[in-house]
C-alpha positions as CSV (number, residue, x, y, z in Angstrom):
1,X,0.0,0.0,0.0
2,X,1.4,3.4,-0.5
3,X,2.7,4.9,2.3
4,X,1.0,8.2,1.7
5,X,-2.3,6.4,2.2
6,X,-3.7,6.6,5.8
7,X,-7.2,5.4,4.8
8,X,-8.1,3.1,2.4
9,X,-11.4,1.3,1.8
10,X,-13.0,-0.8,-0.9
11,X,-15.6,-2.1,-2.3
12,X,-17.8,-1.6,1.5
13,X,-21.2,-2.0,1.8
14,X,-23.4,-1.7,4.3
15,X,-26.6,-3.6,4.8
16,X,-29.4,-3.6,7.4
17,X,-32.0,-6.7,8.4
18,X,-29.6,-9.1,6.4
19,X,-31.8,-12.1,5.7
20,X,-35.4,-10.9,5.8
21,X,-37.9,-9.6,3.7
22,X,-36.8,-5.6,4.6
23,X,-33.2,-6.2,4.0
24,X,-31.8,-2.9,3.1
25,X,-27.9,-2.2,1.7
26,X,-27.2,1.3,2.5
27,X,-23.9,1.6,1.2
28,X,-23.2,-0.2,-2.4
29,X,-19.3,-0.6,-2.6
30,X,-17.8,2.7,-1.6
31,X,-14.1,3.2,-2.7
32,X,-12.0,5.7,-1.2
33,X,-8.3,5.8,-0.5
34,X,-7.3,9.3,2.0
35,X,-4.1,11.0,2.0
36,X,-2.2,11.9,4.7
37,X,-2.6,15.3,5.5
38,X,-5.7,16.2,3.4
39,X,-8.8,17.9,3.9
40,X,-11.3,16.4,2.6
41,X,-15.4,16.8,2.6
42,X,-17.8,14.0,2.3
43,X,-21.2,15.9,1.1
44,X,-24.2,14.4,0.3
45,X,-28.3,15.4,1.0
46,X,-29.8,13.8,4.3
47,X,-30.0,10.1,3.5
48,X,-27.1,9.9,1.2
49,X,-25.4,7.2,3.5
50,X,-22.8,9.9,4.9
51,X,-23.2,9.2,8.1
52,X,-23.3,5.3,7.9
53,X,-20.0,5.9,6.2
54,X,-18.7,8.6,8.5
55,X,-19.3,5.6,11.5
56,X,-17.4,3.0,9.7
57,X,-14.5,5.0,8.5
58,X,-14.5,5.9,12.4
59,X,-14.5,2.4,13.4
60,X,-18.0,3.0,15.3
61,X,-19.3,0.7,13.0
62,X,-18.3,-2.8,11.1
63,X,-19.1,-2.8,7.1
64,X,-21.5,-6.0,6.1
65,X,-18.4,-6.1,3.5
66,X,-15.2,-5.0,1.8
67,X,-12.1,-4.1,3.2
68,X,-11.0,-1.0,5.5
69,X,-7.3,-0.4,6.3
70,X,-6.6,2.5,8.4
71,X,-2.5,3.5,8.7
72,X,-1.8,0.0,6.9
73,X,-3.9,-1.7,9.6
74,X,-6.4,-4.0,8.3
75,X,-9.5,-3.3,10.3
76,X,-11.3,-6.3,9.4
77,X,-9.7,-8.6,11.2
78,X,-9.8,-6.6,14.5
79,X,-11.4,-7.6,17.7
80,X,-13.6,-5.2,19.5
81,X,-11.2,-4.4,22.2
82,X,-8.7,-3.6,19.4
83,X,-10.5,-1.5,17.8
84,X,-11.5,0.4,20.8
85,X,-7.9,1.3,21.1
86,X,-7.6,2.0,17.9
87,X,-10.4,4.1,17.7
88,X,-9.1,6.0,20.7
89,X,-5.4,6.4,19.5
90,X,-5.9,7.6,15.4
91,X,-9.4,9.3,15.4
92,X,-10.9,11.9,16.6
93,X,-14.6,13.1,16.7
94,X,-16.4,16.2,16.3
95,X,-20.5,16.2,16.2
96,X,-23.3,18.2,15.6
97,X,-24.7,17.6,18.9
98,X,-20.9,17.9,20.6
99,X,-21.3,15.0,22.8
100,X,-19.8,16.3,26.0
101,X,-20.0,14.8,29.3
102,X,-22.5,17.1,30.6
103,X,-21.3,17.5,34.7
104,X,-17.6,17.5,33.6
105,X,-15.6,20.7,33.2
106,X,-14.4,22.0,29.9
107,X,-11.0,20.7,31.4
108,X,-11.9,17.4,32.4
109,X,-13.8,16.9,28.7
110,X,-10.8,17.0,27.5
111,X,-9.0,15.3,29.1
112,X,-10.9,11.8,28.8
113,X,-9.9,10.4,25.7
114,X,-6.2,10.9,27.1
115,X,-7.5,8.8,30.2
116,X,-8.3,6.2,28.6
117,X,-5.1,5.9,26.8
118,X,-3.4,6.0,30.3
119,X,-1.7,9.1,30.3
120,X,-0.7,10.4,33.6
121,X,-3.0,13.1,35.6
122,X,-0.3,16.0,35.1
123,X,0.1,15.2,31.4
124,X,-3.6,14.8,31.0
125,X,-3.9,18.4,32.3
126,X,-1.0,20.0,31.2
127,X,-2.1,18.8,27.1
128,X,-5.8,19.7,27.7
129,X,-4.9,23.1,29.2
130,X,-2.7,23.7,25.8
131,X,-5.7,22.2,23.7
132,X,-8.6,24.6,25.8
133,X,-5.8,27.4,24.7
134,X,-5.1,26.7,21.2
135,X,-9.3,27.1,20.6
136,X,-9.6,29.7,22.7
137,X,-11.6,28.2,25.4
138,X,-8.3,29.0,27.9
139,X,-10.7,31.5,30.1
140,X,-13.6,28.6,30.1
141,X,-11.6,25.5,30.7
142,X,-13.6,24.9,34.3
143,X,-16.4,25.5,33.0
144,X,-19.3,23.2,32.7
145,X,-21.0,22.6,29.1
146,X,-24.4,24.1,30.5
147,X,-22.3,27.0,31.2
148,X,-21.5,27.0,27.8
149,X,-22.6,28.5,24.1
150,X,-22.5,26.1,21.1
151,X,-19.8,27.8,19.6
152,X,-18.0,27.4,22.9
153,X,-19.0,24.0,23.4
154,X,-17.8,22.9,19.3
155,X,-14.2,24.4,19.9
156,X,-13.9,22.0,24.1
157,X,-14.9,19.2,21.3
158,X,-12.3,20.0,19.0
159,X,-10.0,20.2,21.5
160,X,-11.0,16.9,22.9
161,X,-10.5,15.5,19.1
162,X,-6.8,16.7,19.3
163,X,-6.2,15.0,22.8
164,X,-4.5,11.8,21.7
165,X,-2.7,13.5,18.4
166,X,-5.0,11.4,16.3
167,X,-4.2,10.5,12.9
168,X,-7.4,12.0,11.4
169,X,-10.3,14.0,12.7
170,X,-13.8,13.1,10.8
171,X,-16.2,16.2,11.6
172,X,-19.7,15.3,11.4
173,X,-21.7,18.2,10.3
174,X,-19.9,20.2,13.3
175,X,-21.3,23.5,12.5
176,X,-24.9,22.9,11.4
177,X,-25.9,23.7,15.1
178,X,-24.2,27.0,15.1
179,X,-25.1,30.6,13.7
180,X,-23.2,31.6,11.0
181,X,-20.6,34.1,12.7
182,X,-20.1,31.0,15.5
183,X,-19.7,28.5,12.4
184,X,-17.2,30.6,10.6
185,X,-14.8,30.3,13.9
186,X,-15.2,26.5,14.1
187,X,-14.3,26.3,10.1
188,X,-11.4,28.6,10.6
189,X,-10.0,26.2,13.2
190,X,-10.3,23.4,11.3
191,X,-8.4,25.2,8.1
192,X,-5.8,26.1,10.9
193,X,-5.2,22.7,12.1
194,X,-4.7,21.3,8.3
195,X,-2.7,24.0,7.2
196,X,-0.2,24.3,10.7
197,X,-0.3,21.0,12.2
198,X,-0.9,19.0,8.6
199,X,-3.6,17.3,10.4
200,X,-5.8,14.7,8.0
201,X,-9.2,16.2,8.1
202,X,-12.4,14.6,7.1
203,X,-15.3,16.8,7.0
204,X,-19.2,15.2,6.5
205,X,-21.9,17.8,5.6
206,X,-24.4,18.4,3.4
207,X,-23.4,22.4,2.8
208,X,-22.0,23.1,-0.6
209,X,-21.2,26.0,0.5
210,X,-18.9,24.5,3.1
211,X,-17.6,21.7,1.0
212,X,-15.9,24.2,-1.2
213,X,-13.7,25.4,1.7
214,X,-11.8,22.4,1.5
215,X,-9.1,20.7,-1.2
216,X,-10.8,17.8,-2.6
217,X,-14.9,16.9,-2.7
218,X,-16.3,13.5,-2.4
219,X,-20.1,13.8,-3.4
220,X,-22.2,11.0,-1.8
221,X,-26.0,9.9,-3.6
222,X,-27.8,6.9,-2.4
223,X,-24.8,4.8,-1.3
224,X,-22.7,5.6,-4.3
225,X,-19.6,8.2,-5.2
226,X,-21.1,9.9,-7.6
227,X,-18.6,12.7,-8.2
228,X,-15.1,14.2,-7.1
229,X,-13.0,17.2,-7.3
230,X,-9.9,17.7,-6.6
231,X,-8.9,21.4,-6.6
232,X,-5.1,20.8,-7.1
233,X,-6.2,19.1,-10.7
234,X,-5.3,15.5,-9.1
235,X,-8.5,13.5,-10.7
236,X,-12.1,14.5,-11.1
237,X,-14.1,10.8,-11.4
C-alpha cells in the first residue's frame, strides 16, 4: 500500500436486516483511499449514506463487506477491544450535537480520551490546558457545558478531538448547530489545524457552501460516489 495512504477502503457496503424480507444495503461498494494530510469533505443530502460511512470509517461501525485499512492496519480482522484502542489512538470526533459529558468541566472533557489511553494526571492536564488554549476556550476551561454557548462547546470538542494527536479528525456536520458568525470560527480552526499542524481532516456535511472550503470533494447519492473534485487538478471521477 502506498505509504502516503492513511485510509483506504474498498468495495464496503453496508446492509441492514440481512436475511429478511426488509433487508436494506445502504452503502453499495464505496471506494475511497485518504491522504495523509488532506482535507477532505464528504457531502451528500440527508439520507445519502454519509453518516453510515462517517461511523465506519470511524470504526463505530463494522461494514456488512469490503475491506478497511486504516495506517496499513487492516480493520477487518480486528477484535472489538482492538478497535477500541484503535479508535481512541488515530481518530478523533467532532458532532453536531458535541457530545460532552455534561457534569464535567471544559477541562476534564478533554481530558478523557487521554485517560483512557493512560496518560498520567499532570500530562492529562498539562495537554488539555494547551488544547482549551489553542481554541480559545483558555478562560472557560472549568467551566461546565451548561455553562457554555454552542460555539463554545464545538471548539472544548475540538479540543478533545486533538487530545491523543489522532491520525485523522472526521467532523460530522460540526457546524450545522451554530449561527453563521459561530460557524465561521469553528471552520477557521479546522483550516488552521490542516494548514499548521498537517492534520488529516475529514469533513461530512451536506453544505456546498462548506464543502468548497476544502481541497478535494467527495459527493455522496444513495450509497454511491457519484462525483469528485480535486482542486489541485489530481482527478475528477
Amino acid at each position: 500500500m502506498n505509504n502516503d495512504i492513511l485510509l483506504s477502503i474498498k468495495d464496503i457496503r453496508k446492509s441492514y436486516y440481512i436475511g429478511t424480507p426488509n433487508e436494506l444495503e445502504i452503502l453499495h461498494g464505496i471506494n475511497l483511499d485518504i491522504e495523509k494530510g488532506e482535507f477532505l469533505s464528504i457531502v451528500g443530502q440527508s439520507g445519502s449514506g454519509k453518516s453510515t460511512l462517517m461511523n465506519i470509517m470511524g470504526i463505530l461501525d463494522r461494514p456488512t463487506s469490503g475491506t478497511y485499512f486504516l495506517d496499513g492496519k487492516d480493520i477487518g480482522t480486528a477484535k472489538n477491544k482492538e478497535l477500541a484502542i484503535l479508535r481512541n489512538k488515530h481518530i478523533g470526533f467532532v458532532f453536531q450535537t458535541y457530545n460532552l459529558i455534561a457534569r464535567t468541566s471544559a477541562l476534564g472533557n478533554v481530558e478523557m480520551p487521554m485517560l483512557y489511553a493512560g496518560l498520567s494526571p499532570a500530562k492529562r492536564k498539562e495537554r488539555a490546558m494547551e488544547l482549551l488554549e489553542m481554541v480559545g476556550m483558555e478562560d472557560r476551561m472549568k467551566h461546565n457545558p451548561d455553562e457554555l454557548s454552542g460555539g463554545q462547546k464545538q471548539r472544548v470538542a475540538i479540543a478533545r478531538a486533538m487530545a491523543n494527536d489522532p491520525d485523522i479528525i472526521l467532523a460530522d456536520e460540526p457546524t450545522g448547530a451554530l449561527d453563521s458568525g459561530t460557524g465561521r470560527m469553528v471552520m477557521d480552526i479546522f483550516h488552521k489545524l490542516h494548514e499548521e499542524q498537517g492534520k488529516t481532516i475529514v469533513l461530512i456535511t451536506h453544505s456546498k457552501e462548506l464543502a468548497d472550503e476544502t481541497p478535494r470533494i467527495v459527493t455522496l447519492s444513495d450509497g454511491n460516489i457519484i462525483h469528485e473534485v480535486r482542486k489541485d487538478g489530481k482527478g475528477v471521477a
